[in-house]
Structures are given as structure tokens and as C-alpha cells.
C-alpha positions as CSV (number, residue, x, y, z in Angstrom):
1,X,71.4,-40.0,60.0
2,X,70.2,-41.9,57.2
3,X,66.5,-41.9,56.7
4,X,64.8,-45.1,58.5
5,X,63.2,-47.5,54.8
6,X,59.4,-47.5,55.1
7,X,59.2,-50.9,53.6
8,X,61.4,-54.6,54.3
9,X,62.3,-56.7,51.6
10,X,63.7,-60.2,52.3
11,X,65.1,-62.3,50.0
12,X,67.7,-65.1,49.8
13,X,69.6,-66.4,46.7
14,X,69.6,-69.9,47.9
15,X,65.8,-69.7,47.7
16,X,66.5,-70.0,44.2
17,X,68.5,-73.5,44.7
18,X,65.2,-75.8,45.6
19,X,65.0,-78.2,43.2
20,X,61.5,-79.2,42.5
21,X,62.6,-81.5,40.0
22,X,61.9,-82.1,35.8
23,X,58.5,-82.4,34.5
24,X,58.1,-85.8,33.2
25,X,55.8,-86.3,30.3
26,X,55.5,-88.9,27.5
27,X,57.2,-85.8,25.6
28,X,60.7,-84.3,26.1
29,X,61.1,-83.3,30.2
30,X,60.4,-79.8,30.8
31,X,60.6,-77.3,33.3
32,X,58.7,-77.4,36.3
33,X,56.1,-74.9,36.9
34,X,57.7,-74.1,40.1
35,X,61.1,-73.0,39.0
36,X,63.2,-70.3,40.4
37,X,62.8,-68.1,37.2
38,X,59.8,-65.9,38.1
39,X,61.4,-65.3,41.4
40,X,64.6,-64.3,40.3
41,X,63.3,-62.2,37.5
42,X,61.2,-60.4,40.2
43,X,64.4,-59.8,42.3
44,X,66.0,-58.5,39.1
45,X,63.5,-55.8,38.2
46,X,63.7,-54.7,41.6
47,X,67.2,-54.0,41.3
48,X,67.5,-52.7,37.6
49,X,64.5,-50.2,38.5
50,X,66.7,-49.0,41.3
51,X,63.7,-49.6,43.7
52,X,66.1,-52.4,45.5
53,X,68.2,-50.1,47.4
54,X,65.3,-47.8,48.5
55,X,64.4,-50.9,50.5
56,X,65.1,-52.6,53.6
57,X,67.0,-55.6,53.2
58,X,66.0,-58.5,56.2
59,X,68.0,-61.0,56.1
60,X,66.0,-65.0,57.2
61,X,67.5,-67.4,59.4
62,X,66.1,-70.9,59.6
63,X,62.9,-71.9,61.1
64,X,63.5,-74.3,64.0
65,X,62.5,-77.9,64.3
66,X,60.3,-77.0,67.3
67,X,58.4,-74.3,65.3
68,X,57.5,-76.5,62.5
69,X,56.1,-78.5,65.3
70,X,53.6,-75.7,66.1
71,X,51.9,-76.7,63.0
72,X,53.4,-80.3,61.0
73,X,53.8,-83.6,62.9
74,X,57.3,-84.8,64.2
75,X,56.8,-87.5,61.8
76,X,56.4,-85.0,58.6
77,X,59.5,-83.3,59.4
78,X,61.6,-85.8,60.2
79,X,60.4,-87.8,56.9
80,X,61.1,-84.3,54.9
81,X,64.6,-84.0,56.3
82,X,65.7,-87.8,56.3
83,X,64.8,-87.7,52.2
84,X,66.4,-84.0,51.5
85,X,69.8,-85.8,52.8
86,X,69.6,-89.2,50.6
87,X,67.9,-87.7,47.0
88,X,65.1,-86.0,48.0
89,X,61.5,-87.2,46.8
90,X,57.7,-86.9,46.5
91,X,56.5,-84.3,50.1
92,X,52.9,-85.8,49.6
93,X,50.8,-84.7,46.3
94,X,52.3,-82.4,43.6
95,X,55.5,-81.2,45.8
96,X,58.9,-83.4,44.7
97,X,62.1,-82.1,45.8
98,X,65.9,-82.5,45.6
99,X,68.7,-82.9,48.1
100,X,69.1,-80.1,50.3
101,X,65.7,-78.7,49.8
102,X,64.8,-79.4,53.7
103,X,67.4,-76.4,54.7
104,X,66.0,-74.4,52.2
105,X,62.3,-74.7,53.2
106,X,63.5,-74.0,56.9
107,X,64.9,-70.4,56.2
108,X,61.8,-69.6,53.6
109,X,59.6,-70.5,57.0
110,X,62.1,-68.6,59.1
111,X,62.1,-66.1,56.5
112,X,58.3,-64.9,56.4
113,X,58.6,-64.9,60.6
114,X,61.5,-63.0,60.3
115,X,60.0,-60.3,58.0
116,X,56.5,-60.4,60.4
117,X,59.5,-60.1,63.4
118,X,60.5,-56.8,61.7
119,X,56.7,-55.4,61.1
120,X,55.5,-56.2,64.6
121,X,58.6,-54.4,66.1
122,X,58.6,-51.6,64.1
123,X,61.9,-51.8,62.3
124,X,59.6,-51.3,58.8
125,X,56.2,-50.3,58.6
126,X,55.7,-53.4,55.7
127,X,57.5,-56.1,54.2
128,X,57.4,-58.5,51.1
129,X,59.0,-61.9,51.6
130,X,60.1,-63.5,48.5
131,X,60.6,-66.6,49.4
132,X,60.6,-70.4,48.0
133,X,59.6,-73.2,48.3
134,X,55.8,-72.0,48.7
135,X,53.9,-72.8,51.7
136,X,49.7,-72.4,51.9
137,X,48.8,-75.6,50.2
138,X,51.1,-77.7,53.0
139,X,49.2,-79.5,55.8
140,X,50.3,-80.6,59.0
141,X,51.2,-84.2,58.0
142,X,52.2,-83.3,54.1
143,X,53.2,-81.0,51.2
144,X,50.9,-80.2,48.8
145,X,51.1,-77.8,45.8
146,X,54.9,-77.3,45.5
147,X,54.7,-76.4,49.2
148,X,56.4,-78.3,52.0
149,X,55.7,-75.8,55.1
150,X,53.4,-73.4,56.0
151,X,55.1,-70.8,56.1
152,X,52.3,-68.3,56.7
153,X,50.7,-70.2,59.0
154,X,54.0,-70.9,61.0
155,X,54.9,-67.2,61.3
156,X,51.2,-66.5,62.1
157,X,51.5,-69.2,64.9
158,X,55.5,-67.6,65.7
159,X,54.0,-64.5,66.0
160,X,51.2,-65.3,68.2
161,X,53.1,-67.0,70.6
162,X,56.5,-65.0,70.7
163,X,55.7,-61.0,69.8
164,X,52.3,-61.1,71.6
165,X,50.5,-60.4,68.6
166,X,46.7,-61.8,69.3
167,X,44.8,-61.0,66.1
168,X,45.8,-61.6,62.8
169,X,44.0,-61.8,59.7
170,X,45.5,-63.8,56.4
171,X,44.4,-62.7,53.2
172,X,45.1,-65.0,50.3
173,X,44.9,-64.4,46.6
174,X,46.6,-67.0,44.9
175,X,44.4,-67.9,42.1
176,X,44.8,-71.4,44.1
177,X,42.9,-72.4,47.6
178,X,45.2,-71.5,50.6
179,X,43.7,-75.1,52.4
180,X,46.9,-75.2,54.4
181,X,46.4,-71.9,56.3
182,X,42.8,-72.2,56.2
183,X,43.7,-75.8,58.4
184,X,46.3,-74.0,60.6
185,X,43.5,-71.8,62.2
186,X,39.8,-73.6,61.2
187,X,39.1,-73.6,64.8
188,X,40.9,-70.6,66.1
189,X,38.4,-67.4,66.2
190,X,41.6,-65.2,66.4
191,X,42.9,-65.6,62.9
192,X,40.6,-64.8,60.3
193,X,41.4,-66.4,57.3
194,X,40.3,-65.4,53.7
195,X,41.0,-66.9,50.7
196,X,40.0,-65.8,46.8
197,X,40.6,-68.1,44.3
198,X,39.5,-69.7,41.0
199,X,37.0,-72.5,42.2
200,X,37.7,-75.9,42.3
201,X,41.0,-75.3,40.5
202,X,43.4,-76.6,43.3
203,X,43.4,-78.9,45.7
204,X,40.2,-80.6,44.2
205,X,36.7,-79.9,46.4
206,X,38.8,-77.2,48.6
207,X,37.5,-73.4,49.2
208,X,34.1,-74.0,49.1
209,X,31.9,-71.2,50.6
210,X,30.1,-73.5,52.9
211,X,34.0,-73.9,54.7
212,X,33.3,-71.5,57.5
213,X,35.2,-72.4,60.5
214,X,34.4,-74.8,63.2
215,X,33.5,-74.4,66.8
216,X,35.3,-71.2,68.5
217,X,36.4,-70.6,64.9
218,X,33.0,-70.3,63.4
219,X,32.9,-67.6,61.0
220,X,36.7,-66.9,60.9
221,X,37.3,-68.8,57.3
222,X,35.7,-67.0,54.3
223,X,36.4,-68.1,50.9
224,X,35.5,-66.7,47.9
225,X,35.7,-69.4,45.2
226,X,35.4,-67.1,42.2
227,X,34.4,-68.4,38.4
228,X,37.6,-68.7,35.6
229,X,37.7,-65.1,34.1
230,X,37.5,-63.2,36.6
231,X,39.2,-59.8,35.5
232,X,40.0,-56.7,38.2
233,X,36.0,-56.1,38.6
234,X,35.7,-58.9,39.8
235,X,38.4,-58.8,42.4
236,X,37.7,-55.3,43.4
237,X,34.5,-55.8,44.0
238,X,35.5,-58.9,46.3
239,X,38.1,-56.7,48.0
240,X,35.5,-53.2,48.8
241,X,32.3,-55.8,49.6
242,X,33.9,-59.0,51.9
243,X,38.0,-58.6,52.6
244,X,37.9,-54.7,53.6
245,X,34.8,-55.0,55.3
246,X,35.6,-58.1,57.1
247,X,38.9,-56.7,58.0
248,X,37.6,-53.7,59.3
249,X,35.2,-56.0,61.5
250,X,37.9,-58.1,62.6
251,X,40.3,-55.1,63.9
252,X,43.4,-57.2,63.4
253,X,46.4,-56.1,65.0
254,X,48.4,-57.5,62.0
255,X,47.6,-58.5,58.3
256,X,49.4,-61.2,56.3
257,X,48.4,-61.3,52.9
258,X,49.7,-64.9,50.6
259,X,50.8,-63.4,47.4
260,X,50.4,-65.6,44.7
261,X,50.7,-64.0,41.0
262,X,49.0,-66.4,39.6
263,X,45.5,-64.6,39.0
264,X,47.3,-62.6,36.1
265,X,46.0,-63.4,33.0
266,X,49.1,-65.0,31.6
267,X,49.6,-67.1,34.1
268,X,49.7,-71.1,33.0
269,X,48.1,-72.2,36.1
270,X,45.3,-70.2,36.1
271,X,42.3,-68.7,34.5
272,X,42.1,-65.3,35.5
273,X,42.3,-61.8,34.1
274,X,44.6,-59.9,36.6
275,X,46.9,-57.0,35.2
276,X,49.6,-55.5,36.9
277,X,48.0,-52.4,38.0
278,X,45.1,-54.8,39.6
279,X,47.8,-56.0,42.0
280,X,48.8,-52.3,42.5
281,X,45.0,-51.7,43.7
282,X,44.8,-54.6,45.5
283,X,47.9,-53.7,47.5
284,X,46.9,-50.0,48.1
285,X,43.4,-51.8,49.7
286,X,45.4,-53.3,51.8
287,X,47.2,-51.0,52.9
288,X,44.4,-48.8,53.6
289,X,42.3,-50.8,55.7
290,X,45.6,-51.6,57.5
291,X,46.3,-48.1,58.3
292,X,43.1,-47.9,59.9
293,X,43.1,-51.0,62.0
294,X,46.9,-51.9,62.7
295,X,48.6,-49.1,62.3
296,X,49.8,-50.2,58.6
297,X,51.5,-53.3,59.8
298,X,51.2,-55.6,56.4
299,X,53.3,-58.0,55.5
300,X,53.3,-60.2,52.0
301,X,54.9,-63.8,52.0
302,X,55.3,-64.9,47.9
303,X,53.4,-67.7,47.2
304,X,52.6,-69.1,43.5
305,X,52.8,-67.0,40.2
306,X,54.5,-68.9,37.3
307,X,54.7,-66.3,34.2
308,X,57.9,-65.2,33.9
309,X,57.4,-62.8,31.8
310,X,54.8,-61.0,33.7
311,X,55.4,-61.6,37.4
312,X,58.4,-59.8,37.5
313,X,55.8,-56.2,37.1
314,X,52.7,-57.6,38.9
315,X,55.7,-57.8,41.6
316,X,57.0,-54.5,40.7
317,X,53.8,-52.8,40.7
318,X,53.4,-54.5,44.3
319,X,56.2,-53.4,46.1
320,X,56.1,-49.6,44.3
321,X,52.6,-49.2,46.3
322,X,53.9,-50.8,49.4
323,X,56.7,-48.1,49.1
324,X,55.2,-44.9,47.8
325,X,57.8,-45.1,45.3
326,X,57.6,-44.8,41.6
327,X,60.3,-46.4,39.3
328,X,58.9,-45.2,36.2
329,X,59.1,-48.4,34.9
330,X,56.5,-48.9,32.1
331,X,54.8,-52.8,32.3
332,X,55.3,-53.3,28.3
333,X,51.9,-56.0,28.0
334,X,49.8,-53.5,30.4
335,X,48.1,-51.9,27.1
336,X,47.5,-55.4,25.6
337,X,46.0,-57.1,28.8
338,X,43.7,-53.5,29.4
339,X,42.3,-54.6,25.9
340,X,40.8,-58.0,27.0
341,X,37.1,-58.2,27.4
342,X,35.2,-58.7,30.2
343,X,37.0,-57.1,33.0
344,X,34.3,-55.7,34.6
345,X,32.1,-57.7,37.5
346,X,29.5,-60.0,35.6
347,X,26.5,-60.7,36.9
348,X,27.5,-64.6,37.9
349,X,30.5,-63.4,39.5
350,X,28.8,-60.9,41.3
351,X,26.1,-63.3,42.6
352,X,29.7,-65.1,44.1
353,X,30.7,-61.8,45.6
354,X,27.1,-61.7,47.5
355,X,26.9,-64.8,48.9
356,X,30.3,-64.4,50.8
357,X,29.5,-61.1,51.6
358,X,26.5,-62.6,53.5
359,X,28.9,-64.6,55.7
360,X,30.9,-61.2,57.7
361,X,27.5,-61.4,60.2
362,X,29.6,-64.1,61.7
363,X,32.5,-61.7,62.7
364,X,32.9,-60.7,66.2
């Protein structure tokens, strides 16, 4: 019998197929940020470090209609999917598309509740969905930020309504706001959301500290809206004094963590210092505090991350810890980016760190 794979990867070539359109500038047209390049070049270390086949594969199926529902108005979706079948357009701020791009959001939706399907029922003990388009900066009556669904906040909501998970906690480090899931569950004392990110960066005036959660849901929303140039310091120091803690508090019986790559420090889109073997860290806190609370049961949905030269092994590094298996693969900038200064928690960025860490008396 062949030995059961600890850890579920799903992935689907048509992901790469979205069209978010050309870059239009007063200059030649470029590439758009969101392109399918650092997601296939992810995929493709996988598979040349041989780390591919030592995984799970899950294959997605399309999100239905009536689970979009749980979270974006009738109106939204229809609007989406009557413009992916005529040219495609603008979703709502920052998130054109092309035809066919509707069918493709569906099964990256059904895709993350398909890989939280396989964690809550034991098939894998954790799972990395790398899927496209995006989904934590959608909201319930537009895209936003390349996204056009929420996709973790639809398999949070999937989850909770069909596998009788109750508590689940969302941890988001995209160096960008996660505002959509953050307005999935503001009120909702049952999903504690957390997002770190690079203040004010994107959306505009979203993640503030002060964003706490509303009625029932009081306390259940912590962001921490760190300073640009932050390096792993920074981040570990977030992680072991407000998102382990909290967790731990919390006692989810599931965690979803958003992974955006976009804290690395050659990321276009952000200001951040993250190295590879940050993310490796990051991951193995994760997985920690989840083996103490939910029996391991992690799952990562891709989110932004738009160096393709570098989020192919910030991946890599990811999905080696999540597996407890070594490639051997070497991340060729790891030496340069260890040189930058800074890296260790500065004083401003610890006074950051305190403040949210005041906020876990709110737990339950």
C-alpha cells in the first residue's frame, strides 16, 4: 500500500489562462503585475525539485453560483459573468479581466474549499492552493486588488456551513490589507481574522488597528499595519507576540492562512524585507500552534506575490516545511538578501507589535 501524502497541493493550469489584461501607460504597454508568471514558475520548481510528486494532487471543481451568494450579491455575480462572456472588463477598482475569466475565478473559489474539503476530512493533514485570480481584497458587491471572489472567505463560509467546522481563524500576510475577509466575518466572533501588512499601502485607509470587529465580532479582527521595511524581526516578533498567542486563545478548529509573497524584499509591490527562509519560519509557526490546537489542520490559499524571480523559492521554502521534506534546492539570492540591513525588530516597529498585542484581551 502506498504511503498516505502528508500534505495536498492543488493546482490548475487554466488558473494560468485569466487574463487580467495589459498595463496601459503613456509608455509602451507592459505586463500586468498580476500575471500568471510567478505562479507558474512556483508550480515549476515544485516539479524540477522533485518535491511535486511527494505531494497530494487535489484536483478543484467550480464554486457554485449559490456559494458565491454566501458572501457577493446576486447582482455582483451576475454582472461578473454577463461581462466575462462579451469581453470581459473593469470588476470594480484595480481588477480588469478578459473573456472567460468568470469560469476561471469559480474553480480558484472552488478550489481553496476543495483543498479546506480535503484538510477537514482528513485525506491530508495540510494543503497549499495555488490558485488565481486572487481573492482577499474582493468585497461583497465588487473586485478589488486583482481579486474578483473571496475565495478564503467563501471556503471559510463553505466550510462552516457544510463540514461542520465552527472556529476558524484566517491569518493573512500579504504585504497588502486582506479588507475582503476581514468584511466577510467583521461581525462574526467565530472567525478570527488577522491580517499583517505594510500600512496604508493597499486599499487606501484599510487595516488600521483601531478595526477591531463589531458587535458579537468585537475583538475577532486584529490587524497589524506594520511600517515599510519591515525585515523577518519584525515579522517574527508579530508572529510569537499577537498571531501565536491569539491563536492559541482562539482554539480554532481549523487555520487558513492568505499567502501572499509579496513581503519579500524584491517584490515590486511592496516594501518589505522577507527572505525565503522568513516564510520557512513563518510556516513552521504555523504549523506549530496548529498542531496544538487543531490537530495540524492548515491550509494556505495563494494570494499576491509578483517577483518572479523570487516567489518561486519563498514558495518552495513554504511547501518543503509544510511537508518535512528537503529538496536540497539552494535559493541562489538567499546570501544577498541575508546581507540587507535592518532585519532585526526596530524600536518603531516594535512599538506596532505592542499595541496589537494589547488587543488579544478581547479573545474569548
Amino acid at each position: 500500500m502506498a504511503e498516505k501524502k502528508k500534505t495536498g497541493f492543488l493546482f490548475e493550469e487554466i488558473y494560468l489562462w485569466h487574463d487580467a489584461a495589459i498595463s496601459a501607460f503613456p509608455v509602451e504597454p507592459g505586463q500586468h503585475f498580476e500575471n500568471p508568471e510567478t505562479k507558474r514558475r512556483f508550480r515549476d520548481l515544485l516539479a524540477v525539485s522533485g518535491l511535486l510528486e511527494r505531494l497530494q494532487p487535489i484536483r478543484a471543481i467550480p464554486a457554485a453560483e449559490d456559494d458565491l451568494a454566501r458572501f457577493h450579491t446576486r447582482d455582483y455575480i451576475a454582472q461578473i459573468k454577463r461581462m466575462s462572456a462579451e469581453r470581459g472588463g473593469e470588476a470594480g477598482e484595480f481588477t480588469p479581466f478578459g473573456p472567460g475569466s468568470y469560469e476561471i475565478a469559480l474553480l480558484a473559489a472552488g478550489g481553496v474549499m476543495r483543498a479546506v474539503e480535503a484538510v477537514a476530512t482528513g485525506a491530508v493533514e495540510n494543503a497549499y492552493a495555488l490558485v488565481r485570480p486572487p481573492g482577499h481584497h474582493a468585497e461583497p458587491n465588487r473586485g478589488r486588488g486583482y481579486c474578483i471572489f473571496g475565495n478564503i472567505a467563501l471556503a471559510v463560509m463553505q466550510a462552516r456551513a457544510k463540514l461542520g467546522i465552527e472556529r476558524i481563524a484566517v491569518v493573512d500576510w500579504d504585504v497588502h490589507h486582506g479588507n475582503g475577509t476581514q468584511q466577510a466575518f467583521y461581525e462574526n466572533p467565530n472567525v478570527l481574522t488577522m491580517s499583517i501588512h505594510q500600512d496604508n499601502l493597499y486599499p487606501a485607509n484599510s487595516g488600521s488597528m483601531d478595526d477591531n470587529g463589531i458587535g458579537k465580532g468585537a475583538g475577532y479582527n486584529i490587524n497589524i499595519p506594520m511600517p515599510p521595511g519591515c525585515g523577518g524581526g519584525a515579522y517574527v516578533a508579530a508572529f510569537e507576540q499577537v498571531i501565536v498567542p491569539a491563536l492559541k486563545k482562539f482554539k480554532p478548529e481549523l487555520i487558513v492562512v492568505a499567502s501572499g509573497l509579496d513581503a519579500a524584499g524584491t517584490d515590486p509591490l511592496g516594501r518589505m524585507m522577507l527572505q525565503s527562509e522568513h516564510y520557512r519560519r513563518l510556516t513552521r509557526m504555523i504549523l506549530e500552534v496548529a498542531a496544538e490546537v487543531c490537530a495540524g489542520r492548515v491550509v494556505l490559499s495563494h494570494e499576491g506575490g509578483y517577483s518572479a524571480v523570487y516567489v518561486p523559492f519563498c514558495g518552495l521554502a513554504i511547501m518543503e516545511e509544510l511537508s518535512g521534506i528537503r529538496t536540497g534546492i539552494v535559493d541562489p539570492f538567499l546570501e544577498l538578501a541575508q546581507s540587507w540591513g535592518y532585519q532585526e525588530l526596530q524600536p518603531h516597529q516594535a512599538a506596532v507589535i505592542d499595541r496589537a498585542a494589547a488587543l488579544l484581551i478581547r479573545i474569548k
